[in-house]
Each structure stands twice: as C-alpha cells, then as structure tokens.
C-alpha positions as a LaTeX table, in Angstrom:
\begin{tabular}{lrrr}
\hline
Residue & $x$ (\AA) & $y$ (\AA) & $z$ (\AA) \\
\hline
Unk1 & 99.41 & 129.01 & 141.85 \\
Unk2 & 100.58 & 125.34 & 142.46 \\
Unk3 & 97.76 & 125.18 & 144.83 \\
Unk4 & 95.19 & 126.70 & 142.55 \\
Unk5 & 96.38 & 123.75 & 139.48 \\
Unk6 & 96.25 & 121.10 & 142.31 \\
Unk7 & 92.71 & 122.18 & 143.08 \\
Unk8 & 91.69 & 122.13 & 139.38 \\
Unk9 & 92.86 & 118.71 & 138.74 \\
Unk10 & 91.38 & 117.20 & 141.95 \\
Unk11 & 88.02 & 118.93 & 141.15 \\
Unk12 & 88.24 & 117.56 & 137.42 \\
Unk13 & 89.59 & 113.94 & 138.71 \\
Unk14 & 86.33 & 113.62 & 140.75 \\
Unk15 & 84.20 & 115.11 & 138.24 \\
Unk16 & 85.48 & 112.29 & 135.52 \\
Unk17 & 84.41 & 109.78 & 138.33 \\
Unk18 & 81.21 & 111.27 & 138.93 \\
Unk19 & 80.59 & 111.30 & 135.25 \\
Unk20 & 82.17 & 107.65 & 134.83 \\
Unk21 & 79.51 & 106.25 & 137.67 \\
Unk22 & 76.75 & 107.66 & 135.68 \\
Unk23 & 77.19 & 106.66 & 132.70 \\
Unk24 & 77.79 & 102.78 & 134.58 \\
Unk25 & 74.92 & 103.19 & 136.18 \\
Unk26 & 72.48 & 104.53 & 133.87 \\
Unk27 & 73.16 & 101.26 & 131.94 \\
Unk28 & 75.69 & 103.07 & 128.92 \\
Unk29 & 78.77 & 101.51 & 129.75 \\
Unk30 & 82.38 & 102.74 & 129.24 \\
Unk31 & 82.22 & 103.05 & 125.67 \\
Unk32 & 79.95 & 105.85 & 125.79 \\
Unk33 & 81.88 & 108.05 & 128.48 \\
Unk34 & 85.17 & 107.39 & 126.97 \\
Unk35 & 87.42 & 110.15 & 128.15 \\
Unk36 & 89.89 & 109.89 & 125.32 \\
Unk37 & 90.06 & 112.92 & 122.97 \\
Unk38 & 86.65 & 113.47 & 121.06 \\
Unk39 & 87.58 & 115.79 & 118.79 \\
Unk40 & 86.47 & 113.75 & 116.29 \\
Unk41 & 82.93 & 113.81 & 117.56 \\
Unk42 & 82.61 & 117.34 & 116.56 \\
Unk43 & 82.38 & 116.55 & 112.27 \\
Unk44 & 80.19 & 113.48 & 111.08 \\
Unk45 & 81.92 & 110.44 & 110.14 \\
Unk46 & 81.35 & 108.69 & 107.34 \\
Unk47 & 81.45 & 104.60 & 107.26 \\
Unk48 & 82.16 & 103.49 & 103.24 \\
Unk49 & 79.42 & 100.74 & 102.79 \\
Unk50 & 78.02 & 99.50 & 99.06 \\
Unk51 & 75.10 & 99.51 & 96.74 \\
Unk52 & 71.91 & 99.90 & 98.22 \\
Unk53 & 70.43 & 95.98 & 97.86 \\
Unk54 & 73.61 & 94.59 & 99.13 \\
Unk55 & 74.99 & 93.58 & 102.96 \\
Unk56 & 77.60 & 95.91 & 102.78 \\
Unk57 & 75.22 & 98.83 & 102.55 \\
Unk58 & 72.62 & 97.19 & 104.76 \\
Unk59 & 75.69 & 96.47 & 107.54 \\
Unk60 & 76.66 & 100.25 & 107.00 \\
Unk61 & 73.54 & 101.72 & 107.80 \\
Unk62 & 72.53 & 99.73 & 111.17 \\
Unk63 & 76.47 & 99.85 & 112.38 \\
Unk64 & 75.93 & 103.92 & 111.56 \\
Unk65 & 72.89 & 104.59 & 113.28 \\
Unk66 & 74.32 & 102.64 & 116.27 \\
Unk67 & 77.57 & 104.51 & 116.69 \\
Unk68 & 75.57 & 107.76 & 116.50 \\
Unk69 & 73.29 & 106.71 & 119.19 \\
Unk70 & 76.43 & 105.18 & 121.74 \\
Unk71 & 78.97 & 107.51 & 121.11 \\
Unk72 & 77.07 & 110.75 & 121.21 \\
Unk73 & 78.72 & 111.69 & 117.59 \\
Unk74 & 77.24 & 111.23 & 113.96 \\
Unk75 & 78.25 & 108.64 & 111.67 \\
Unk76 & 76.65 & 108.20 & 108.15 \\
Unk77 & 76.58 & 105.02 & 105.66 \\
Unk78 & 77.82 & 106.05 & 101.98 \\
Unk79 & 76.67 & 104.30 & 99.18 \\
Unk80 & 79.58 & 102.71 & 96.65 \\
Unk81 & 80.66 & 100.47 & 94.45 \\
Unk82 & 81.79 & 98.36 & 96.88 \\
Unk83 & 85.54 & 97.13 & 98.21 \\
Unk84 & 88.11 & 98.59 & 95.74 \\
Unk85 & 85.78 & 102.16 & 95.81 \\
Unk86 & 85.49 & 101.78 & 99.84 \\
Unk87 & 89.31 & 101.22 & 99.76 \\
Unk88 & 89.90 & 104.57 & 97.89 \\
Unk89 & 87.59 & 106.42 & 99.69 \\
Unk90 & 89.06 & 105.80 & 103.10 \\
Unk91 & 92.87 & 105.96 & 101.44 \\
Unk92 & 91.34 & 109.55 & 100.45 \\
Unk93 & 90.08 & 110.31 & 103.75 \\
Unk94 & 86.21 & 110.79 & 102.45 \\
Unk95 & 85.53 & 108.07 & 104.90 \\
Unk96 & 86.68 & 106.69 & 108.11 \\
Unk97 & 85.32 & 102.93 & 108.24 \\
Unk98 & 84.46 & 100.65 & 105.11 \\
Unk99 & 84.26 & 96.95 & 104.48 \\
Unk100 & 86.18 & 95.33 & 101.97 \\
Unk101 & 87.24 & 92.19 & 101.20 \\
Unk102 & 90.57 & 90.46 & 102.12 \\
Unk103 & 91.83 & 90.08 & 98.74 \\
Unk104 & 90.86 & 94.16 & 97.70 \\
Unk105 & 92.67 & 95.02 & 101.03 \\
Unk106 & 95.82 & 93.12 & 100.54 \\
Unk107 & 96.13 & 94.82 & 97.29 \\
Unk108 & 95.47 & 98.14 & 98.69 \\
Unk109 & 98.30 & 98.01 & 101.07 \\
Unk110 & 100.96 & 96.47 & 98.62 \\
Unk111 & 100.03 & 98.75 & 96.09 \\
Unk112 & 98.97 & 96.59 & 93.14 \\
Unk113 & 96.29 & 95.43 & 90.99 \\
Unk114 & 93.51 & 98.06 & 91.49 \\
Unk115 & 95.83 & 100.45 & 92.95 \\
Unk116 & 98.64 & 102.34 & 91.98 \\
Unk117 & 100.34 & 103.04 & 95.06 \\
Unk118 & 99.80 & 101.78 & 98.79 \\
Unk119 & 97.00 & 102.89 & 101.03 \\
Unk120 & 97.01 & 103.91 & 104.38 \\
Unk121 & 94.84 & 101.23 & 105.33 \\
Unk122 & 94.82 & 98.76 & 108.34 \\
Unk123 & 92.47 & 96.50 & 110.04 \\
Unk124 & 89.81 & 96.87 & 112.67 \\
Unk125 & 88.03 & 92.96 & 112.64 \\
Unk126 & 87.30 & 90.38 & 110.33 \\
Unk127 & 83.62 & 90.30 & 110.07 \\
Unk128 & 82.34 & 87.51 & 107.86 \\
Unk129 & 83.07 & 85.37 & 104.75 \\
Unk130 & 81.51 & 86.52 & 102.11 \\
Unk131 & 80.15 & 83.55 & 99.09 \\
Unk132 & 81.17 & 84.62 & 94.89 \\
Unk133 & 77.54 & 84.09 & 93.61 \\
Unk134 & 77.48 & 83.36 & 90.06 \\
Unk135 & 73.70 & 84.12 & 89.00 \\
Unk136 & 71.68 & 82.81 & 85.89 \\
Unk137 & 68.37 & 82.35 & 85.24 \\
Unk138 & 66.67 & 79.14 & 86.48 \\
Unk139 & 65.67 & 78.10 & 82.41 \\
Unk140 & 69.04 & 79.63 & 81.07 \\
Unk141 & 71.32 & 76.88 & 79.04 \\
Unk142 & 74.30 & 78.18 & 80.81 \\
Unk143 & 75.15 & 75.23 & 83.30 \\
Unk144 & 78.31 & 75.62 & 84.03 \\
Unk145 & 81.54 & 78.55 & 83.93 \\
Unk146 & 82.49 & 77.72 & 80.45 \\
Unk147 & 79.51 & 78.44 & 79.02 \\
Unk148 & 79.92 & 81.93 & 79.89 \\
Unk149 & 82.26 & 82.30 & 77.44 \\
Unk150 & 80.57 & 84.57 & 74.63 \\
Unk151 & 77.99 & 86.12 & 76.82 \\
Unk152 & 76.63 & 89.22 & 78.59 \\
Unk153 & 77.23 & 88.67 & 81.73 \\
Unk154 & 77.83 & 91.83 & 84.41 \\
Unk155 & 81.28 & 91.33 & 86.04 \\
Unk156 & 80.35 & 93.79 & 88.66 \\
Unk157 & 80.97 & 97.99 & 88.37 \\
Unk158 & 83.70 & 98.79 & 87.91 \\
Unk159 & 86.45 & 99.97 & 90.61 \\
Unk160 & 84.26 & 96.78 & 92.83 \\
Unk161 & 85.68 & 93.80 & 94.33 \\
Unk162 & 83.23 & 91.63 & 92.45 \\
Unk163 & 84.92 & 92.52 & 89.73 \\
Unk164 & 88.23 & 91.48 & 90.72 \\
Unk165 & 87.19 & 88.29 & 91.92 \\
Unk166 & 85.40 & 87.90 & 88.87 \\
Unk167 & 88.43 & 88.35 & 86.46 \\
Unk168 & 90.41 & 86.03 & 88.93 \\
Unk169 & 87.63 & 83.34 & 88.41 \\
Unk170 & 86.97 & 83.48 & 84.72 \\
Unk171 & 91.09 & 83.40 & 84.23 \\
Unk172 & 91.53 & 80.32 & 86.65 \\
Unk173 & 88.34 & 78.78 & 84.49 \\
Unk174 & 90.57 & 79.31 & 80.99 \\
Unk175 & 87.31 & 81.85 & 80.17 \\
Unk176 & 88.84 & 85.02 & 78.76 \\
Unk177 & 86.89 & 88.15 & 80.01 \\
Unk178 & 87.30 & 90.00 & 77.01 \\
Unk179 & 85.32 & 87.58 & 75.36 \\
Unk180 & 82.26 & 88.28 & 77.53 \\
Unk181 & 80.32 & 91.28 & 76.85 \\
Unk182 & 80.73 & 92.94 & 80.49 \\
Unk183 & 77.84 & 95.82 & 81.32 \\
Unk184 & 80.01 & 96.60 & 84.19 \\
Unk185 & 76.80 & 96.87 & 86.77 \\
Unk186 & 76.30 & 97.01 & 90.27 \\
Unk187 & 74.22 & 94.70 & 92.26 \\
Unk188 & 71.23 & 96.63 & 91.87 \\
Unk189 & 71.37 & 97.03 & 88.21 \\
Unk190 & 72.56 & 93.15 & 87.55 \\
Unk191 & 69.27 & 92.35 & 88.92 \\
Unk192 & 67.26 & 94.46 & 87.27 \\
Unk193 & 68.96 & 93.57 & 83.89 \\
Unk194 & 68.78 & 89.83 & 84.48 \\
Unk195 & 64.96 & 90.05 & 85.02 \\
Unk196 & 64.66 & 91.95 & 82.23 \\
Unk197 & 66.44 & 89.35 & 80.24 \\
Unk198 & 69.17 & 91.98 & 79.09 \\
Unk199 & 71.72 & 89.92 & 80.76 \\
Unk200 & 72.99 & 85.84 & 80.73 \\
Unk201 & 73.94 & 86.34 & 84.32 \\
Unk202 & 76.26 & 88.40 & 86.54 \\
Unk203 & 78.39 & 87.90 & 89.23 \\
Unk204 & 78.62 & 89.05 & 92.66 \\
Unk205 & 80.37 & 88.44 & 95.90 \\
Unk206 & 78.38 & 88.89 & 99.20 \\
Unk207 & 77.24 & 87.91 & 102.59 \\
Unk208 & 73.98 & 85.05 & 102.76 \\
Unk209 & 71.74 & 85.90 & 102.51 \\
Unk210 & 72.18 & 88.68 & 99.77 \\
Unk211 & 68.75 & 91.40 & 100.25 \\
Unk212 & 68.43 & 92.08 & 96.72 \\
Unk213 & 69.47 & 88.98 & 95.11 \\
Unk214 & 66.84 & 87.07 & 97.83 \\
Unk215 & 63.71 & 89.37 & 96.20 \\
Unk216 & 65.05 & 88.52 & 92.72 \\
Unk217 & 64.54 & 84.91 & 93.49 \\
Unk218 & 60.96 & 85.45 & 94.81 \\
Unk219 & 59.67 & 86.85 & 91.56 \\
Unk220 & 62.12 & 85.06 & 89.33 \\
Unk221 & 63.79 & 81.51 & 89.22 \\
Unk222 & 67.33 & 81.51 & 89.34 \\
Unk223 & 70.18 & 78.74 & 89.77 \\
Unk224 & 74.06 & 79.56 & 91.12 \\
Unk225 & 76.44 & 78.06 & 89.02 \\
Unk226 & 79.07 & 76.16 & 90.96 \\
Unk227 & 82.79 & 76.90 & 90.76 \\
Unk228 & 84.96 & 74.01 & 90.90 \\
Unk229 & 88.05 & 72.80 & 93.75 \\
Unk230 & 89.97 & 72.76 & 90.87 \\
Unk231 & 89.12 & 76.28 & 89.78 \\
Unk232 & 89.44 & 77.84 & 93.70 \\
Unk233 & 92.65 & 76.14 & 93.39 \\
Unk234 & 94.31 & 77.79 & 90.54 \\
Unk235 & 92.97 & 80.81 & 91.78 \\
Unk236 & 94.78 & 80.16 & 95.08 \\
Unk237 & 97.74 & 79.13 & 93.36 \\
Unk238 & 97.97 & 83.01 & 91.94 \\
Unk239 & 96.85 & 84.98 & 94.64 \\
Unk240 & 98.37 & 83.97 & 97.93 \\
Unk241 & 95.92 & 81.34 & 99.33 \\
Unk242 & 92.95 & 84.02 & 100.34 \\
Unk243 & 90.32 & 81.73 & 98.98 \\
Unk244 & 88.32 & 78.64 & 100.53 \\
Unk245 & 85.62 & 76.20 & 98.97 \\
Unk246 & 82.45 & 76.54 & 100.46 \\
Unk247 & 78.77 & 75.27 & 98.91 \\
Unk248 & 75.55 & 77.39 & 99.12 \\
Unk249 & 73.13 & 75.85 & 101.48 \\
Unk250 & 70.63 & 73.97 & 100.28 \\
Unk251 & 67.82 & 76.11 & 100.13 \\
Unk252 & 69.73 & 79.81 & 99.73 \\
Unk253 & 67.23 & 81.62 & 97.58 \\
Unk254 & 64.98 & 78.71 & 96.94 \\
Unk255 & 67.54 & 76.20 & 95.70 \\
Unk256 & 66.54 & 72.79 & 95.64 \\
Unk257 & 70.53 & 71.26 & 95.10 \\
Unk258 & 73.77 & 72.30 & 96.54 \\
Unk259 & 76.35 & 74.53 & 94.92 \\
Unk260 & 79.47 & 74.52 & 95.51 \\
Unk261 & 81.28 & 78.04 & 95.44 \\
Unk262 & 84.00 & 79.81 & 96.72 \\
Unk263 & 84.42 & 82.55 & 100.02 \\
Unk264 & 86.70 & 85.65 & 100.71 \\
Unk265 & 87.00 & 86.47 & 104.19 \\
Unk266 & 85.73 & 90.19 & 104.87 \\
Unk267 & 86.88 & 92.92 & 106.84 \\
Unk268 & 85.64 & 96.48 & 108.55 \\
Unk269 & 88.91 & 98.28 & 107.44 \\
Unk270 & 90.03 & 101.75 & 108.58 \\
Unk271 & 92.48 & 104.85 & 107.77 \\
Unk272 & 95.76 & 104.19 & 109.33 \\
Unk273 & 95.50 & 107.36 & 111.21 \\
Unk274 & 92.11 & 107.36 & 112.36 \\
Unk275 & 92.17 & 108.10 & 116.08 \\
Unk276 & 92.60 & 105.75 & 118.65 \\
Unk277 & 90.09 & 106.48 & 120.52 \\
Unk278 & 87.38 & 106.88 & 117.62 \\
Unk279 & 88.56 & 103.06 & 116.87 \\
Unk280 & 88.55 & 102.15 & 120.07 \\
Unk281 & 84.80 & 103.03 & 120.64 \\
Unk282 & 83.93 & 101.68 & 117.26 \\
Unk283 & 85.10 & 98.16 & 118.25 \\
Unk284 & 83.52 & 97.55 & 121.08 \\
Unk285 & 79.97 & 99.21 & 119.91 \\
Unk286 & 80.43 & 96.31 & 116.78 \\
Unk287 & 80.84 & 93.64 & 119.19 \\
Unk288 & 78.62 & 94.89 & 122.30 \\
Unk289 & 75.96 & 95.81 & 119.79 \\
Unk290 & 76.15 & 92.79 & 117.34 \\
Unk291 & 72.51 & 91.84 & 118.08 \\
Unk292 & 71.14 & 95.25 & 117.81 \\
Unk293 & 73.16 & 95.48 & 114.48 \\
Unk294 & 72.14 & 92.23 & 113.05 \\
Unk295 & 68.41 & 93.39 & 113.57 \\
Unk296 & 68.63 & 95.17 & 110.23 \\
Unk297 & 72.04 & 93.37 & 109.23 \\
Unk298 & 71.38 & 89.58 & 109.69 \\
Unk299 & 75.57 & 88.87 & 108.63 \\
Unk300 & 76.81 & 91.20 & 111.96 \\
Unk301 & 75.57 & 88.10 & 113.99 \\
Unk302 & 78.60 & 85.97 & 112.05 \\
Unk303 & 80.70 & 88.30 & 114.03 \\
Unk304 & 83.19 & 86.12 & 116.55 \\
Unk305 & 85.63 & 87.77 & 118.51 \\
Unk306 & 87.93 & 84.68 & 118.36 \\
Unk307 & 88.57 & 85.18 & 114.60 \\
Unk308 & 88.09 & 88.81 & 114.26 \\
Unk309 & 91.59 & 89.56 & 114.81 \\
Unk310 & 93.09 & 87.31 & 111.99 \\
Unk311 & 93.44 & 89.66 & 109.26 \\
Unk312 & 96.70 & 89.11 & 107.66 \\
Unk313 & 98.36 & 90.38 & 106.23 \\
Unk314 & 96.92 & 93.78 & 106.97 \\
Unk315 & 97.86 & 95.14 & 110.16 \\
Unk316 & 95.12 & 96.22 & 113.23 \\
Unk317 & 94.50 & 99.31 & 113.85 \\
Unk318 & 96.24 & 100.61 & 117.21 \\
Unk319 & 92.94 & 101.36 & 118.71 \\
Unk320 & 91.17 & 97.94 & 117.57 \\
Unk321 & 93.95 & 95.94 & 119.49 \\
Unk322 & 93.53 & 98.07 & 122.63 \\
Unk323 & 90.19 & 96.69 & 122.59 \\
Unk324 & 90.85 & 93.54 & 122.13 \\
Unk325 & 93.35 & 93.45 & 124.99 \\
Unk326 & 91.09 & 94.83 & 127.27 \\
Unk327 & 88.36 & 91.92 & 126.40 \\
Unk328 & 90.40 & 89.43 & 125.91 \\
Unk329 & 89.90 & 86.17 & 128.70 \\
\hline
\end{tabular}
C-alpha cells in the first residue's frame, strides 16, 4: 500500500511538471497553471464595477474578460451605483472584486457613515486617483461652489461614492445640501439631464478621462468648476487626510483654462475571505495584463506596482501580498 501511495504521488509530481513546462512554454505563464485549489473556477465570479458610461464599469468589463481568458474560469462585470453599492455587494458576497474609493472603503471597514456595521473588506492594489468633477454648462451663471446653493444639481445616486464626496464638499464649502434640489442620478442620467437642461450641474468623481462625460462635451459645452485649497483642506481636516489638490489638465474635455480640483485615491477591493489563490491569480493578470486591459480601459495603464500596495488603512488581501512578494526586486 505504501508503495502503491508513493507511486501515485511520484506519477502526479511529474505530471504537475509536465503540465507546468507547458503551460511555460506555450507562452501562458504561471498564472494560468496555478496549482492552488480552483474550486472557485467551477461558479462565475462576479467583479462589482459602476454605471455603464463610467471607468469603473469600463475597467470592469476589460479586467473581466481578461481573467476569463487567463485563468480558464468566468468572471463577469456588474453594473452599480458605484463605491458604497460595490462595497455592499462584496460585504454581501454577490461579488468577489469591486473598485471603490479610499474614503468609501475606510468607512466600510470601521463601520460608519454609509454603513452600519464593518465589512469584510480588504485590499488587493491601489489602482488610480480618481478627479471630483463638478460639471455645469459652458453658458451657465454658476461660476463657482457657492452658487450652487439653491439649485438642481445631481449629487450622484444614491448608496454612490460621488455622493459622499459630494456632501463632504458642499459642507467644507459652507453650501448646505439640503438646500440643493438633489435628483440623486447616476452618471448616465446626470448627463442626459444636464443636456436636457433639467439640471444646473452634477457632480461626479472618476478616472480622466471620464467616457460619458468626454461625449457630453463633444455635443455640448461644459466648464468644471474648481474647488478651492482651502475647501480640500477643511475637508481633510474632517476626514483623516484622504484627499489631495490636483487641477484638470488643460484641455480635459475641451477646456481651454485650468481647474483646479480635488483626487481620492482608488482601489480594486476584495472579500476578506476570498481565496488565496483566486487573489493571487487576479493580481498578477491586473499587472501582467495592464496593457491589454487599458486597450478598452485607458486608466489600468495608471497602474504602478510601486504604489499599489499603499492602501491604508485597509489591509491587503493575503493572496495580493503573496504576489507582491514574489515580484518584488
């Protein structure tokens, strides 16, 4: 009998070689011969991404279709209201993967603000900053974030992260959001509203360059009203520091001036016990496959491995560090 096992696990040794050389040679790399426990492969996996004009949802959908072509399993991008509903989803275990931003996720995992309790969520790479777009009409009289005051102006859906950076902006601006008339619309819907006039403006928070908000400007003129220092400073001052000044380029959907604005750093996120090896894989295709990615995705090329693993004060996920261990130089 001892003989018989010995045999078994020789023969099964050399076939995980055999199998290992293959896969090296044929050009697939370790990633996609991983000989940790698939069991996950066998179900789809779902990746929590956004509305369907914004880089959350674009990101989702190439980073999806590439998983399910490396690692032999299927993954599939959900749409959402963005960060606070990703954040749910994947504390609900509806989805494995999401972006969110920082500020959503800090929340999440103390418990507070959007959520009632903590999540089960942790860290797999911070991906890009994302810019707080604030998004008028080119001939609108509303110049500046006071003059919001009294308005319609879409705050984001609700349950999004635009809308908590939103409320955090209009507060630190001494505009009271109960004094704008808030629609409460996604990305999608802001734009439609604002070229239908139904709208002053609406706010959003997103990679550069935004899909949707990029085709708005092509058919209708638009300006970015600038936030402030002073106003990313009070917001700083109340929420931990998570916040950086930052200005539009000159030329970001056709604008002929600078704006100055504000950024939240943005992270791929993950259920705390998602499993290692599912992780694991998913790191390395986001990094090894950034260009393919970025083909439909243009913000997966901001990826940098050097600053993907500063995510406080959420933790990385076990199988995220093993990767990085391995690649690190």
């Amino acid at each position: 009998m001892t003989a018989t096992i010995g045999t078994r696990r020789a023969r099964g040794a050399a076939a995980h070689l055999l199998a290992l050389l293959l896969c090296l040679l044929s050009g697939l790399g370790l990633v996609a011969c991983a000989p940790a426990d698939r069991g996950w492969a066998q179900q789809p996996q779902a990746i929590a991404g956004g509305g369907a004009t914004g880089v959350y949802y674009a990101y989702g959908q190439q980073f999806a279709q590439t998983l399910s072509a490396r690692l032999g399993a299927t993954f599939r991008a959900q749409r959402s209201n963005g960060s606070v509903d990703n954040l749910e989803r994947i504390g609900a275990g509806t989805a494995v993967l999401g972006f969110a931003q920082s500020d959503a996720v800090a929340d999440a995992v103390a418990g507070t603000g959007a959520f009632r309790e903590p999540l089960p969520i942790v860290a797999v790479a911070r991906l890009y900053d994302e810019y707080v777009h604030i998004v008028v009409r080119e001939d609108s009289t509303v110049r500046d974030l006071g003059d919001l005051a009294g308005r319609t102006v879409s705050l984001g859906a609700r349950g999004s992260g635009v809308e908590l950076v939103a409320r955090r902006v209009l507060d630190a601006a001494a505009v009271d959001p109960a004094g704008i008339h808030n629609p409460e619309l996604g990305l999608e819907d802001s734009i439609g509203a604002l070229r239908r006039g139904e709208v002053d403006g609406f706010f959003w928070v997103g990679g550069l360059p935004t899909p949707g908000i990029a085709t708005l400007a092509a058919d209708t003129p638009i300006r970015l009203l600038s936030i402030p220092a002073g106003v990313v400073d009070e917001v700083n001052a109340a929420h931990a520091g998570a916040y950086r000044q930052a200005d539009f380029p000159v030329g970001a959907y056709g604008n002929g001036a600078s704006t100055v604005t504000m950024t939240v750093p943005n992270y791929l996120v993950a259920r705390a016990d998602a499993p290692e090896g599912l992780i694991h894989d998913a790191t390395a295709v986001l990094f090894e496959q950034r260009a393919v990615i970025a083909r439909g995705a243009p913000a997966a090329a901001l990826l940098d491995r050097r600053q993907a693993i500063f995510t406080d004060p959420v933790a990385l996920h076990a199988g995220a560090v093993r990767y990085y261990r391995e690649t690190h130089h």
